[in-house]
C-alpha positions in Angstrom: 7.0 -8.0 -11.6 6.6 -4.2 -11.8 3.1 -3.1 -10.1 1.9 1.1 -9.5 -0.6 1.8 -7.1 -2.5 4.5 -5.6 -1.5 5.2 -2.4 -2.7 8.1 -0.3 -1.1 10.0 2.4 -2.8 12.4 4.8 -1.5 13.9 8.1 -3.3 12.3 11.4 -2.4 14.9 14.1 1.3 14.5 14.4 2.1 11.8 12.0 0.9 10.7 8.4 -1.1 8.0 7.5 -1.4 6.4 4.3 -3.3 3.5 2.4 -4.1 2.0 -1.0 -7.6 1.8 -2.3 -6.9 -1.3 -4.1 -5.4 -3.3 -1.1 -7.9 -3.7 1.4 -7.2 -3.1 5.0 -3.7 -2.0 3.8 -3.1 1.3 6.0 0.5 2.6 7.6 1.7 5.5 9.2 5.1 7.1 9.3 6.0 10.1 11.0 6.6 12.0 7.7 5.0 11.5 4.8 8.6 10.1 3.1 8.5 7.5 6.2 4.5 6.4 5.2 5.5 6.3 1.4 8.2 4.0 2.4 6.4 1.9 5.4 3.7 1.6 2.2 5.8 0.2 -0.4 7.4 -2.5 2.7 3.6 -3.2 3.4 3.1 -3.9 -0.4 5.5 -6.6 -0.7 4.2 -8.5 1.8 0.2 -7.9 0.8 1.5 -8.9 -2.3 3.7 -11.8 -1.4 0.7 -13.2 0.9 -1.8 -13.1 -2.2 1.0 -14.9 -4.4 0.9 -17.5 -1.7 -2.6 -18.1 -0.9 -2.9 -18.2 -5.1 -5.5 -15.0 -4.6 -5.3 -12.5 -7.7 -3.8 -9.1 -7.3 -6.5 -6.3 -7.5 -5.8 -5.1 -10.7 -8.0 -2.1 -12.0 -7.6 1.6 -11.8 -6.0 2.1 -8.2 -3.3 -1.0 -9.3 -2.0 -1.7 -12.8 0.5 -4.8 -12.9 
């Protein structure tokens, strides 16, 4: 399954933080923006993966399209 989401990144003093609307309480940091992109997408998987396992739907709408 193919998902694209919304995720933000800002800087936070000397590191970036990033997060996805649709996912809540899904937030990361990295200390580039590439490294919170990427510390994002591993976060995904597992959001995802623990909704596919708890049989909760994935928070489709404008932030997440499936």
């Amino acid at each position: 399954m193919k998902i694209k989401v919304l995720a933000i990144v800002e800087r936070d003093g000397e590191s970036f933080h990033a997060y996805c609307p649709a996912f809540r309480g899904l937030h990361v940091d990295g200390a580039s923006q590439e490294e919170a992109l990427e510390n994002t997408v591993e976060a995904l998987k597992l959001y995802v993966d623990s909704l596919h396992r708890h049989g909760n739907p994935i928070p489709v709408g404008p932030d997440c399209i499936v």
